[in-house]
C-alpha positions in Angstrom: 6.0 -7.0 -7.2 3.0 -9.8 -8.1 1.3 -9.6 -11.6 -1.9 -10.3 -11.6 -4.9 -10.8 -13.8 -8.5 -9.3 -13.7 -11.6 -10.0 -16.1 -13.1 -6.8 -16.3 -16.9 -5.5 -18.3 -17.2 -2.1 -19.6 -20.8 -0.5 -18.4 -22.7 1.8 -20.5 -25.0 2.9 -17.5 -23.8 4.4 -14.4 -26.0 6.2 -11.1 -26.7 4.6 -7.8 -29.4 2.4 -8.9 -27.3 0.3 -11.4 -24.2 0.2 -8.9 -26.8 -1.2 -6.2 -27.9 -3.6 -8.8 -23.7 -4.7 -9.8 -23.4 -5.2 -6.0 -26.3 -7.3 -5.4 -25.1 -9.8 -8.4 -21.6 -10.4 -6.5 -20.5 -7.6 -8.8 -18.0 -4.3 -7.8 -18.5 -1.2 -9.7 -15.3 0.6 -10.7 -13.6 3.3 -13.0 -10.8 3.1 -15.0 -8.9 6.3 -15.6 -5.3 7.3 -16.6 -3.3 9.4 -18.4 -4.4 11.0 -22.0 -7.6 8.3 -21.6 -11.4 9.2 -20.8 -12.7 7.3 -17.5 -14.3 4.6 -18.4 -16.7 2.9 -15.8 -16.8 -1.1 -15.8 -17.6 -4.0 -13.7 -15.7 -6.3 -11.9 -16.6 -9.7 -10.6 -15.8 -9.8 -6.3 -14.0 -12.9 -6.6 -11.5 -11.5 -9.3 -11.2 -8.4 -7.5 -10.2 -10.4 -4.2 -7.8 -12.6 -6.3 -5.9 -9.8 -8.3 -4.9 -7.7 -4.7 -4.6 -10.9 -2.8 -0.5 -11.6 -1.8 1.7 -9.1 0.2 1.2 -6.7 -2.6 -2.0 -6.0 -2.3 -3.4 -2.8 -3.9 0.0 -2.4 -5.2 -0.1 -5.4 -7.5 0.4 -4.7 -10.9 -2.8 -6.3 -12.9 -3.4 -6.9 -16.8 -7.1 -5.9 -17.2 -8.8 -8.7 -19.3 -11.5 -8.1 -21.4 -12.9 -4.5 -21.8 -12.5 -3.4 -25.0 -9.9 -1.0 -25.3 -8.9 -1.8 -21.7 -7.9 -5.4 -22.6 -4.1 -5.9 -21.8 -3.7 -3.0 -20.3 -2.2 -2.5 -16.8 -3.4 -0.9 -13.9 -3.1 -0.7 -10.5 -5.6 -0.1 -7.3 -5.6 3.7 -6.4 -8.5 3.7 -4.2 -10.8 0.8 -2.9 -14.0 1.6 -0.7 -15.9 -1.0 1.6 -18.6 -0.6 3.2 -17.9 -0.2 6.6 -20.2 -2.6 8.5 -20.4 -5.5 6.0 -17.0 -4.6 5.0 -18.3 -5.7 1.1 -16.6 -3.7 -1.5 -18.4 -0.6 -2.7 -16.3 1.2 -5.3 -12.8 0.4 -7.0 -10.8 2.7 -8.9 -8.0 1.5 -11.3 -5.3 3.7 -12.9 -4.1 2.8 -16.0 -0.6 3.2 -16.2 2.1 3.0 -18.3 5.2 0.4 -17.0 8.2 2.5 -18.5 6.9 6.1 -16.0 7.5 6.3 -12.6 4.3 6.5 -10.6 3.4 7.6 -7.0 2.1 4.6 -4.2 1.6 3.8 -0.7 3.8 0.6 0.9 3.2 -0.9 4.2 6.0 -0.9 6.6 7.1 -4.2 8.4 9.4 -4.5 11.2 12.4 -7.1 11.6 14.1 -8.3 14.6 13.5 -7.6 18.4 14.8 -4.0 19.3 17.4 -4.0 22.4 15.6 -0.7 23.9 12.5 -3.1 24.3 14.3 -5.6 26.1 15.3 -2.9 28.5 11.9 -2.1 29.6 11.1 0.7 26.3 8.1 0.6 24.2 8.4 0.3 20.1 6.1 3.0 18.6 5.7 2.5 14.9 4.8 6.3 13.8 4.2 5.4 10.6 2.9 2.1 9.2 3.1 3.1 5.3 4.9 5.3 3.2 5.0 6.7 0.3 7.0 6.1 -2.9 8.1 6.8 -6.4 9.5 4.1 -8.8 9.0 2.5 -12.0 5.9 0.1 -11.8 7.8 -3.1 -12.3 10.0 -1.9 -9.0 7.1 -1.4 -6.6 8.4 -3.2 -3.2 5.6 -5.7 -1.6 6.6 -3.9 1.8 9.7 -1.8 3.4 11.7 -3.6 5.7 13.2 -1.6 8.5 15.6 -3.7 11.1 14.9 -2.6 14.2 17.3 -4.7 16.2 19.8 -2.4 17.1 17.0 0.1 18.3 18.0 1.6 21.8 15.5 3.3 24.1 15.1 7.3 23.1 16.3 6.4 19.9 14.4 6.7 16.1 15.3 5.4 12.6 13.9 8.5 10.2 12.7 8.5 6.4 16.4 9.3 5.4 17.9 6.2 7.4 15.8 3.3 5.6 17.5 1.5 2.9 15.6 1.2 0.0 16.1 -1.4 -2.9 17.6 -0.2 -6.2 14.9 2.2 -8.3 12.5 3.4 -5.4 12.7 6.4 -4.1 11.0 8.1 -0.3 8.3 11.2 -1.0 8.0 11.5 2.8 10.4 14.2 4.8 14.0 12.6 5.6 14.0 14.0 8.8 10.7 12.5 9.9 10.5 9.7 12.6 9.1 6.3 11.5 9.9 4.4 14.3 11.1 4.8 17.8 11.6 3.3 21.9 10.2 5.4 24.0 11.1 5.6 27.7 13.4 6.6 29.8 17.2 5.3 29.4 18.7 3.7 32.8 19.9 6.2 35.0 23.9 5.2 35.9 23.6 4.5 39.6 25.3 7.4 41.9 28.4 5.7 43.7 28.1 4.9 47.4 29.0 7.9 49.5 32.3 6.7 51.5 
């Protein structure tokens, strides 16, 4: 998992017309919460917010808030990031403060490896699920979870409780629930010649 850094400015105002103002000066306005901690609502430059949740990681990166008072060193992580969803600028970010030696709960994209053998006979890959959810220490947080697909046949699935999973992280999703499959229709054998 990336570590990142992000400058962050503690508000003493908060409503709509001071988050309008934060957005229109290339600024995101954002809370930061957590365990045994009162919210605390501060102000993040775009640019830092692009660079601490740029990488594979992404809103899983683990980032030491700089600046901010009380805040300052401590690490958080991206629970929940809105855009706007025409100019697709950022809107609202909220950070959890957490605490690297407790487990905590997060989403992590799914990517595919190798070229299944039920698609070279004519199936079709359906990825049912493109993230899923985890629990693990912060410092073990996977960028992404592989799943090899290569041995794939058509009418076939690999579940929740057939992915391997590195050392520390641990599935919240259902074992017996599909993530991938090939769909179609497996090759009839052909009916020998009648003599």
């Amino acid at each position: 998992m990336q570590q990142k850094q992000m400058n962050i400015e503690l508000r003493t105002k908060t409503g709509t017309g001071v988050c309008r103002r934060l957005r229109n000066a290339d600024m995101v306005p954002g809370v930061v919460y957590g365990k045994g901690v009162d919210p605390m609502p501060v102000s993040i430059k775009v640019r830092d917010l692009q660079a601490a949740i740029s990488g594979e990681g992404g809103l899983n990166n683990l980032i030491t808030l700089i600046g901010g008072g009380s805040l300052d060193q401590s690490i958080a992580i991206v629970v929940d990031l809105q855009r706007d969803p025409i100019k697709k600028t950022y809107k609202h970010v909220d950070l959890h403060r957490i605490n690297p030696n407790e487990k905590i709960r997060v989403t992590v994209p799914v990517v595919l490896k190798g070229s299944a053998i039920g698609v070279k006979e004519g199936g079709l890959l359906d990825l049912a699920h493109h993230e899923l959810h985890a629990e693990c220490l912060p410092g073990n947080i996977p960028d992404h979870i592989e799943i090899d697909v290569t041995d794939l046949m058509i009418a076939h699935s690999i579940h929740v409780g057939d992915i391997v999973l590195p050392e520390g992280v641990a599935l919240l999703d259902k074992a017996n629930i599909p993530v991938v499959s090939i769909l179609g229709r497996a090759k009839e054998e052909e009916a020998p010649a009648a003599a």
